[in-house]
C-alpha positions, 0 to 999 in steps of 0.5 A: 518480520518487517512492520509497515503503517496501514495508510500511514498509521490509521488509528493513531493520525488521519490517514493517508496524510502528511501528518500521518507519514510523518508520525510513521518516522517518528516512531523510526518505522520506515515503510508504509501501505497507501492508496493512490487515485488520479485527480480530475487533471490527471495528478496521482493523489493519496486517498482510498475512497471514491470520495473525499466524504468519510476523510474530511470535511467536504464532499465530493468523487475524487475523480471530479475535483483537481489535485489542488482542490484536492489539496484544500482537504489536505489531501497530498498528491503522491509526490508530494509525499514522496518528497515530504516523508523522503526517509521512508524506506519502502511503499506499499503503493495501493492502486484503486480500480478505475476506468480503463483510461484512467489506468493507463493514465496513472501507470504512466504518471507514476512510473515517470515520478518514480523514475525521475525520483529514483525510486524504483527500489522503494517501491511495490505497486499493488493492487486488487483489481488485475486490469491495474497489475496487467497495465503495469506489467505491460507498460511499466514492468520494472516496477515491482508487483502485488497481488491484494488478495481479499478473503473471497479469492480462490488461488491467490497465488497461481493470480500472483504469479500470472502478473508477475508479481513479487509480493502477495498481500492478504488478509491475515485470516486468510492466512495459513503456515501452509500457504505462506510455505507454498509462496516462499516457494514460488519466491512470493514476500507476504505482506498481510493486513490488517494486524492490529492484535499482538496475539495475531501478530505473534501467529503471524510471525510463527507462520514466518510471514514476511511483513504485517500492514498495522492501524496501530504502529505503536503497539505492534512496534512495541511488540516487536520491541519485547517480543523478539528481543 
C-alpha cells in the first residue's frame, strides 16, 4: 500500500508549501496529494482555498491576486514545486472547481508544464467537480484521471469510469472491501483520504486499498515500517 502526504504533510508542516514538500522527502515518502488554482495572470498556483485567508497571514480570493502576489504569502506556483521537490515520485494534482474559462485555462497551462518537464508518468489530475475531468479528458487525454469522490456521492465508480479515469479517491469511510474489489475489477487504483488513525490505516490495508493520502506521514510511515515488516 503506498502512502501519499496530504497537501504535503498537513499537520506536521504548513500545507501546500515548499516547506511542507521538502519534509515529505526527508521522511524518504516520495508521492504527494496537492491542490492547484489559477492566479489572476493565469499561473497554476498551489492552494485550496478560494482564498489565501485560513493559510497565511493576508487575505484575499486567490482568483484576484498575480502569482507573484501569490508568492509574498509563499504560495508556490505548481512549477515551482515540481522543479523544487524534483525527487518526488508521484503527484496527486487536486484540481479546485472554477469557472469555465478558467478551466480551460489551467488544463492547457498544466498539460504544457508537464509535457515540457516531462511528467506525465508522474502525474494524476484529480479532481471532484467532472466539468474539470471532462476538460481534460477532451483537451489533455494523456494525462492520467481521478474521480475525488466526497462521502454524498452515489455510483462513484460508474462516475470514474464515465471520465475515463484511472484512479478513484474517497473518503476512507466511504470505504468497503466490497467496492474496493468492484474497482479492482474495473482496473480502478484506490486512493483513500484522510487517514490519520493506524487503526484505520490497518483496515484500510485488509480492505487492499491501493494508497492512503495522510496529515500526519510520520506516524503512518512508522506504521507501515512496523506493521508490514
Amino acid at each position: 500500500m503506498e502512502l501519499y502526504g496530504h497537501r504535503g504533510a498537513r499537520d506536521e508542516a504548513p500545507e501546500n508549501t515548499i516547506m511542507g514538500f521538502r519534509h515529505l522527502l526527508r521522511l524518504d515518502i516520495f508521492k504527494v496529494e496537492l491542490d492547484v488554482r489559477l492566479s489572476k495572470d493565469g499561473i497554476p498556483v498551489v492552494i485550496h482555498d478560494e482564498t489565501i485567508d485560513r493559510t497565511t497571514r493576508g487575505s484575499g480570493v486567490v482568483a484576484n491576486m498575480t502569482a507573484e502576489e501569490l508568492g509574498q504569502y509563499s504560495i508556490p506556483t505548481l512549477e515551482e514545486v515540481f522543479i523544487d521537490a524534483d525527487e518526488m515520485q508521484h503527484y496527486q494534482l487536486e484540481i479546485k472547481s472554477d469557472k469555465p474559462e478558467r478551466i480551460k485555462r489551467l488544463c492547457s497551462v498544466i498539460e504544457e508544464l508537464i509535457n515540457r518537464m516531462n511528467f506525465n508518468k508522474k502525474i494524476v489530475i484529480t479532481s471532484l467537480s467532472t466539468a474539470v475531468l471532462q476538460q481534460f479528458k477532451t483537451k489533455a487525454p494523456t494525462l492520467n484521471r481521478g474521480f475525488v469522490c466526497d462521502r454524498g456521492v452515489l455510483f462513484p465508480i460508474k462516475k470514474a469510469l464515465r471520465y475515463d479515469c484511472q484512479f478513484l479517491c474517497m473518503h476512507y469511510k466511504k470505504c468497503s472491501s466490497r467496492l474496493v474489489k468492484r474497482a479492482h475489477k474495473k482496473g480502478l487504483h484506490v486512493s483513500v483520504w484522510t487517514v490519520n488513525d493506524i487503526y484505520d490505516a490497518r483496515e484500510l490495508r485488509a480492505m487492499r486499498v491501493d494508497s492512503l493520502i495522510t496529515d500526519q506521514p510520520t506516524k503512518i510511515r512508522d506504521f507501515f515500517t512496523i506493521f508490514c515488516s
